[in-house]
Phi, psi and omega in degrees: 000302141023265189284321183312308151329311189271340162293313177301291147319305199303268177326332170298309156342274201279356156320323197226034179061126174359284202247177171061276194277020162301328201269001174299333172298298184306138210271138172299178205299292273240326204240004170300119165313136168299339165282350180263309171337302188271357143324283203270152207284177172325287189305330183273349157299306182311327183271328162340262156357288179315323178298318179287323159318315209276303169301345173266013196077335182310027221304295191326288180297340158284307163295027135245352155304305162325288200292003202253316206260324143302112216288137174306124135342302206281343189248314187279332183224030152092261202276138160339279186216154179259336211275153146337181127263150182287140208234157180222359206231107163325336192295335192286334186271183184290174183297332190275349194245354153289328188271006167249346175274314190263024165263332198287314172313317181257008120322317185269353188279342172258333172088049169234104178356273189282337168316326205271281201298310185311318186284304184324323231272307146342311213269333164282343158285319193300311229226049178331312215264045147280084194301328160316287183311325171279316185281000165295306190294317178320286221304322173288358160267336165266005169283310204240049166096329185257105174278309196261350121335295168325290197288326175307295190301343193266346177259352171303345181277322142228054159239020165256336190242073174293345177241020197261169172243344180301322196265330185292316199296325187285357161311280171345271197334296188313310181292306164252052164262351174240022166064031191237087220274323200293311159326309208285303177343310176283336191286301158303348170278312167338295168314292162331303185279246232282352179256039176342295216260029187278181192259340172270005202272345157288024155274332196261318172303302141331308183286329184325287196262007134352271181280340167312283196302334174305310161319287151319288210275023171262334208277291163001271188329298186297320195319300209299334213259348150256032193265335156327312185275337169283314203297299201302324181297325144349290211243045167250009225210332177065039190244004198311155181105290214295348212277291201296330152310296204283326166318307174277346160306323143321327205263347176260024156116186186282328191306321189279324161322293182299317173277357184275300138009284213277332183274037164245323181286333185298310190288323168294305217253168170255125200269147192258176230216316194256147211318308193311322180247347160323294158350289176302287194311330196279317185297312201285317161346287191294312184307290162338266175341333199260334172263029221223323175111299219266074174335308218294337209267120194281077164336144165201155186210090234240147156229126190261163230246081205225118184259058171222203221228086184210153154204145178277077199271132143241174196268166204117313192108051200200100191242137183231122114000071202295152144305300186311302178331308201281334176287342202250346211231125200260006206207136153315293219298321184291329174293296182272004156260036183259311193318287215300358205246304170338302208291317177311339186269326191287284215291335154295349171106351197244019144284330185309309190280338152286321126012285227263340193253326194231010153264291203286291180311316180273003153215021152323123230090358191232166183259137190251099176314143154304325181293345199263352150325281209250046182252320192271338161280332166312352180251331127051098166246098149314148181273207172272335173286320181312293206318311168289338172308288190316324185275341178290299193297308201280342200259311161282344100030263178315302184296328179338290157324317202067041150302174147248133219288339165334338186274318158305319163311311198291353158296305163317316204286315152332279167324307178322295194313327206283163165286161186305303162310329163251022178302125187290158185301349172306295168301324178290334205246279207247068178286127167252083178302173171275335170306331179289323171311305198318316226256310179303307185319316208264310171284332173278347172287303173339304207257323157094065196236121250240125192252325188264082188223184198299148186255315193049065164285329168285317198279325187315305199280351153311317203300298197301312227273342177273344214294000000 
């Protein structure tokens, strides 16, 4: 009778949303039941407390509860940040790095190779945060061959200036100039979603869907000019059909994909039911999603009744969940930024584009069981561009909310700390080296991005309580 009371709050809660008209509801500290009250450890009564200011408006008086309870950066991991701020005018840089830009100009005014790079190559050590200069040095290394080299450098450049647009365009540019129209695609939706209010970001949303269509009418070409050999191959295999399903199914976008995917997965895992945590995972799920840009994709958020620590994006916006996870996780805030990094891997493209490039494209000719889609995505290892993307999309997002953006670091930071042997599948799938802990840390300082903000430590441990 108990848990049923708390359920019921609970949904009332979450009736009337998370962040804003919760606090008309949510109960003082005082009148929180005493079995979740004896749950939670010290620091989560204290961020408790802080949550119930923070939902009366008292933002101020909270967030010094916050900043009390929260370990300082500069103690836990030494300097703030290594990066620059980003220079766009040569006059600004130092005297040895103006004099390596005008030996590269009059390299390139002659068409000579080591004239042209070796001085580039000099002047981006002198001088990393000059953005002319790294994008100088790309575009000369793919004039003279090295593309993929080319292609390396412009995006470590941007993903060390992730808000510059100079770099993003010469990103693009680069990508499709090697005709790698869906890459180029993300790399520019990337910009567009976190950057609403820049004056280019509908230009960078245009190249977005741009190169998306480009991308479709390639993929076309190849599925048809191999769809003959798969059929045959189909029907010695006594699989005909599936290859040419998933194909034209590719061909009709992320959305179809993504829900023919998820109602597969649905029939395979076993899904928890009960409303009180569908309910929770789905508003915070939905709150997120909604600051993500990609309106058309019909969100879902799904949890399976699994005791280990993994979630899952497929395309479209089709999120799946462990129970273990939502068990394991002491915070709303730790929930959207698992939620927030998931949904940012959807809106970014990139299961869709593994579907399509390293399941479907690598075994055209072959008969594809539909299970082995999602068998082969359930293994699903993002690379580090994937990863960082997610995390550029997934961080902004979360602050959006007025999450703290901490529930996604303090996830990483977790994951990192476990032993190898005992990493959840989540860490495995989504590796957190330490330069990656570095590099989020370094955007959320970079960006001014608000860590002592709401945790919702109380409706979580309501949530957990049903599980």
């Amino acid at each position: 009778m108990q848990q049923q009371r708390h359920g019921q709050l609970l949904g009332l809660l979450i009736a009337l949303g998370v962040n804003g008209s919760l606090a008309a509801i949510q109960p003082a500290w005082g009148q929180v039941p005493k079995e979740i009250r004896d749950e939670l450890s010290a620091r989560q009564q204290k961020l408790a407390k802080a949550d119930k200011l923070f939902d009366r408006g008292k933002k101020q008086a909270a967030r010094k509860i916050y900043r009390k309870v929260q370990e300082p950066w500069t103690e836990r991991n030494g300097e703030r940040s290594s990066v620059a701020d980003p220079i766009m005018e040569v006059e600004a840089i130092s005297p040895a790095g103006q004099v390596f830009w005008r030996q590269a100009q009059k390299g390139l005014e002659k068409d000579l190779k080591s004239a042209v790079l070796a001085p580039l190559e000099h002047l981006i050590e002198e001088a990393p945060e000059f953005v002319p200069g790294q994008i100088a040095y790309a575009r000369a290394l793919k004039r003279y061959g090295q593309t993929e080299k080319a292609t390396r450098r412009i995006e470590a450049a941007a993903t060390r200036y992730p808000g510059n647009a100079a770099l993003k365009a010469a990103q693009v540019e680069l990508l499709e100039s090697q005709e790698k129209w869906l890459r180029a695609s993300i790399a520019a939706r990337q910009y567009a979603l976190t950057h609403p209010e820049a004056s280019d970001s509908a230009r960078f949303a245009q190249l977005a869907d741009k190169n998306m269509e480009r991308y479709q009418s390639d993929l076309k070409a190849e599925i048809t000019g191999s769809a003959v050999a798969s059929e045959f191959l189909g029907a010695l295999t006594g699989q005909e059909g599936q290859t040419a399903q998933l194909a034209a199914l590719m061909l009709k976008g992320e959305s179809q994909v993504g829900k023919q995917v998820a109602n597969s997965k649905r029939e395979q895992a076993p899904l928890i039911k009960e409303k009180a945590v569908v309910n929770y995972v789905n508003e915070v799920g939905q709150n997120l999603a909604e600051l993500m840009g990609r309106s058309k994709f019909n969100y879902k958020f799904y949890v399976i009744d699994k005791d280990t620590f993994n979630a899952s994006a497929y395309p479209g916006g089709k999120i799946f969940v462990h129970s273990g996870a939502l068990k394991a996780m002491e915070s709303e805030a730790e929930l959207a930024g698992l939620l927030a990094h998931e949904i940012a891997h959807a809106v970014a493209s990139h299961s869709y584009r593994s579907i399509a490039e390293d399941i479907l494209l690598q075994n055209l000719g072959q008969a594809i069981p539909f299970g082995k889609v999602i068998s082969e995505l359930a293994s699903l290892r993002y690379d580090r561009q994937d990863e960082r993307e997610a995390d550029i999309l997934g961080l902004y997002a979360l602050n959006a909310s007025k999450y703290s953006v901490d529930g996604i670091y303090n996830l990483m930071a977790t994951m990192r700390q476990e032993k190898a042997s005992s990493r959840p599948e989540w860490a495995s799938s989504h590796p957190v080296p330490e330069s990656r802990l570095h590099y989020v840390q370094e955007l959320i300082q970079r960006r001014g991005y608000e860590r002592h903000s709401y945790y919702g430590v109380v409706p979580y441990a309501q949530m957990k309580q049903t599980l």
